[in-house]
N, C-alpha and C positions, 0 to 999 in steps of 0.2 A: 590592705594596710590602712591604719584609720588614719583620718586626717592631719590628727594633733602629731601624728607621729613622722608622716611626709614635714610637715612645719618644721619639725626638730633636728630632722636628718637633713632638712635643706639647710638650717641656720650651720650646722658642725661642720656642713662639707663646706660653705662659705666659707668658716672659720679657719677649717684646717687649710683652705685653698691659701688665705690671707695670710696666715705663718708660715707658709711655705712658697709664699710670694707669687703666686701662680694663677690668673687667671684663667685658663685652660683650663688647668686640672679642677677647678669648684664650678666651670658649667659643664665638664665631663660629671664629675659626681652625681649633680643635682640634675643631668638629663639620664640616667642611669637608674636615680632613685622613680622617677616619673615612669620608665621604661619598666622596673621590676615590679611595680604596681598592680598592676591588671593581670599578669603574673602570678603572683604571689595569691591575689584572690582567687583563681582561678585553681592553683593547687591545695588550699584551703577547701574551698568547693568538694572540688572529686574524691577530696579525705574524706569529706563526710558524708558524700553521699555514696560510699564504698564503703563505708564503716559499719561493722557487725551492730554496732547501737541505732542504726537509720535501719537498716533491713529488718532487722527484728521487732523496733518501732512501727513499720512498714505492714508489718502481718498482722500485728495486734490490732490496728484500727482497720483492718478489710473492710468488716463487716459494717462496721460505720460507716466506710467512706463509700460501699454499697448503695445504703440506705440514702448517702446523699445526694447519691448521681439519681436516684431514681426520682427523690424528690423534686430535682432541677429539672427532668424530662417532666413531670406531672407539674408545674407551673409553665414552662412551656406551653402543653397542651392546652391547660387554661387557657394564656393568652392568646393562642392560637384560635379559639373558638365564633368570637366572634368580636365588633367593633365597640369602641370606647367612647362614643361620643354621642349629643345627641340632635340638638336641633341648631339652626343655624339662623346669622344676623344677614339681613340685607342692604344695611347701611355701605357704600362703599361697594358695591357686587359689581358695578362694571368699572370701577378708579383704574384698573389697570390699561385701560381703554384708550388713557390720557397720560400728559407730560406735565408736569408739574416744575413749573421755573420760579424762581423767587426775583424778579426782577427791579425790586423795591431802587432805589440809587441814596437811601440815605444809610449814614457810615455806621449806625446802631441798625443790627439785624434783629429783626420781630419774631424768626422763624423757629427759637430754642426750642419749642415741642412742636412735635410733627402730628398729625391722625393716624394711626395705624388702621389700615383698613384689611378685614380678613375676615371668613367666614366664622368666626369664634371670638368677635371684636362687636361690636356695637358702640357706633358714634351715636353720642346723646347730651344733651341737655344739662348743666350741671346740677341740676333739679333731679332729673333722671336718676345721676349718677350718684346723688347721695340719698337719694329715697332705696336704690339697687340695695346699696349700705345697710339699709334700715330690713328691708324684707328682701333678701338673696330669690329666696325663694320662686317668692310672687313674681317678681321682676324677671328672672332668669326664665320662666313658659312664656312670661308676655312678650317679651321682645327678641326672643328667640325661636320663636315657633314652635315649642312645646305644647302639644295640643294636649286636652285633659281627654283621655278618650282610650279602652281598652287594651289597643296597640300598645300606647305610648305605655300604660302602666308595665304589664307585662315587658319590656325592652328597658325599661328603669331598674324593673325588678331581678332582669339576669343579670344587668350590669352589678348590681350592687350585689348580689350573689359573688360572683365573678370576681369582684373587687374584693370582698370581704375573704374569698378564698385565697385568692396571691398574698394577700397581706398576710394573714395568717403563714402561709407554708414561705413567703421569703422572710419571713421573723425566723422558722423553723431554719432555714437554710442557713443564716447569718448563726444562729446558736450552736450550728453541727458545728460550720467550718470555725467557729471560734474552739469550739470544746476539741476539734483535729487537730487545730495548735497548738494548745494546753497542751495534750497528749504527746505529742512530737515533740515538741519545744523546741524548736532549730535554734541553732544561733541566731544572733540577732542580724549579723549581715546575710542570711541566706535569705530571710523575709525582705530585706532592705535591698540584696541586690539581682538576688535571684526566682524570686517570689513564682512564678510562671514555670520555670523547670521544677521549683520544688513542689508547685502542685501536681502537675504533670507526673510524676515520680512519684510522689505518695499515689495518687489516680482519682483525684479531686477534678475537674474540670469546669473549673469557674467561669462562668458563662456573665455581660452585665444585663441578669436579669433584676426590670426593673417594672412597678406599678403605673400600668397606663395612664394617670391622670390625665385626663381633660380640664381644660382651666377655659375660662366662659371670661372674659371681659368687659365692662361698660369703662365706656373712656370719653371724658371731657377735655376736648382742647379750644383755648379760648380764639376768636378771630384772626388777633395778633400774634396768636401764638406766644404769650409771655407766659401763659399755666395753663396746668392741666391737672387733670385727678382721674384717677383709676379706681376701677371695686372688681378685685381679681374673686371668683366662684370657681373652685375646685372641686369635679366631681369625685371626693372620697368620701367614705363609709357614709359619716354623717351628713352630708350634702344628699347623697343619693336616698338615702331612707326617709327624711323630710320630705325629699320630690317625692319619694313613692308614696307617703301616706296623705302629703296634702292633693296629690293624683287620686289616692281611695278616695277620699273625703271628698274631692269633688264631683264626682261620678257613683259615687253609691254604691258601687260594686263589688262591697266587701266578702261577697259568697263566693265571688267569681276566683277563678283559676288565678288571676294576675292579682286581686285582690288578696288573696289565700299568700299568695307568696309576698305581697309585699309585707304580709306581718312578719316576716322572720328577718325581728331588727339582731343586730350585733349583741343588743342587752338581752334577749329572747337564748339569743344562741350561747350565749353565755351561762345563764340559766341551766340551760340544758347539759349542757358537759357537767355542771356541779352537781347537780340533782343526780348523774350515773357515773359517779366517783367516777371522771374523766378516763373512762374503759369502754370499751369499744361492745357493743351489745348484740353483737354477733356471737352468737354461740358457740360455734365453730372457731372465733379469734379469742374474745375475749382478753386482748391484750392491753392494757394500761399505761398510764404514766410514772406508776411506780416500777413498773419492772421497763420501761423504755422513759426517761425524762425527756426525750427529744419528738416522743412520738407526738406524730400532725392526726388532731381528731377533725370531723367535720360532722354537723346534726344533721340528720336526714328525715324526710317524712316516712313514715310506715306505710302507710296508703299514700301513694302520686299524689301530688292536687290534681294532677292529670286526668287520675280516676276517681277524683272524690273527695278527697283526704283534706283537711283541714292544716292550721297551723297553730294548734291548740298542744299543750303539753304531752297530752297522752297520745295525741299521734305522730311523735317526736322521739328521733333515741339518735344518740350518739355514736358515729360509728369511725373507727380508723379511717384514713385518708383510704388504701387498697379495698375494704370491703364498699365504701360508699362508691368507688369507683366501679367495683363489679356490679353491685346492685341497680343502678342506671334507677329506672322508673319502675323496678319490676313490681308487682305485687308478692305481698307474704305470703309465705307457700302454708 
């Protein structure tokens, strides 16, 4: 029952209590109205989700809401692979060690900002932390341990792989389940009260998947504790492709395997899907955006850089999210 409508049935039962001189009888009414409430929603409810128009609604989106469980299990797996972070601060590594009392005895406290100390924190300088400002970059290998060195590239390089694929397929994911409500159209209290049974029930199983970001910190707090400044670094897309190319660029090693990979920026991959009218280049699929608007593509190398294969256009093709999955590292038969 909507709200404006308990308001209106509480005022008339008042009313009618009032002409008929009876307070009894207007907080019997008005605890009656409260009582039939959740009630009343609840057989609202199982009208509609026993109604020929839900079940038949129900069949028509199947194979979409197929499509979507699969996708949530293949972001899953992504995130599942492996860790999101990368080097760490050792400002503060043993603070936990100690107690910290404020024992000052004057009636103005100094203490407003505190240091946060944590392995993804770096206490620094306010020089530090506005130069951080100016070059993320720079600052983020230096005082964080980010060493410039074959390793590190390659493990920048899966990340942002990694990263650049969830983002993509939970964009993908947010577009199905919105285009499943379109479709559906529930009422509006069945999203507002019931949202969890009616995914459940259609066969949607909304999981909160969400993009790992790691966020990097430089933090200034002054002595007294009266200010402080922060410069927050978030490992997404563009964070991670700078580290990885100012990583090539340092070390030379742009032939190499971790070098090969770090050229496949988001703008590269982009490219790429335009270039093969966003169709998957498996012979055997050849499925598109125009016959699927929702389909998740992903560029893949032809040759591995594993074995060889460059990151140059033509050893490059586009292929649906399930063939690129099959295909792993193979080579072209």
């Amino acid at each position: 029952m909507p709200v404006f409508l308990i308001v209106v049935l509480s005022i008339m039962a008042v009313l009618l209590a009032g002409s008929l001189n009876s307070g009894w009888l207007g907080f019997f009414l008005i605890v009656t109205i409260f009582v039939a409430n959740p009630i009343i929603w609840k057989i609202r409810k199982d009208r509609y989700f026993n109604s020929e128009e839900f079940q038949s609604l129900r069949a028509q989106v199947q194979t979409l809401v197929n499509e979507h469980n699969d996708i949530a299990s293949y972001v899953s797996e992504i995130r599942s692979q492996g860790a999101f972070e990368l080097g760490t601060s050792y400002t503060g590594q043993y603070a936990h060690l100690a107690t910290f009392e404020n024992s000052s005895k004057w009636n103005i406290r100094r203490d407003r900002n505190i240091a946060e100390y944590a392995p993804h924190v770096h206490n620094a300088s306010l020089q530090v932390v506005r130069n951080a400002s100016m070059e993320p970059i720079k600052y983020l290998m230096k005082y964080f341990d980010i060493k410039a060195n074959k390793e590190t590239l390659a493990e920048v390089q899966r990340m942002s792989n990694d990263i650049a694929r969830l983002e993509e397929a939970i964009a993908n994911l947010e577009t199905r389940e919105a285009e499943i409500t379109s479709t559906i159209n529930p009422p509006a209290f069945i999203l507002n009260r019931y949202a969890k049974e009616f995914w459940d029930m259609v066969g949607v199983h909304l999981s909160p998947i969400t993009v790992p970001y790691q966020t990097y910190k430089f933090e200034y707090v002054s002595a007294g504790g009266n200010s402080s400044q922060t410069v927050n670094i978030k490992l997404d897309t563009p964070t991670l492709e700078a580290l990885s190319q100012a990583l090539a660029d340092k070390i030379r090693w742009a032939k190499s395997v971790a070098g090969q990979r770090a050229l496949m920026t988001a703008r590269l991959r982009a490219e790429i899907k335009e270039r093969d009218h966003y169709t998957c280049q498996n012979s055997a699929c050849g499925v598109s955006v125009a016959e699927e608007p929702n389909l998740l593509l992903e560029v893949d190398h032809i040759i591995p850089v594993s074995k060889g294969g460059t990151s140059e256009p033509h050893n490059l093709q586009t292929l649906c999210w399930r063939c690129n999955r099959s295909k792993g590292a193979k080579m072209p038969s």
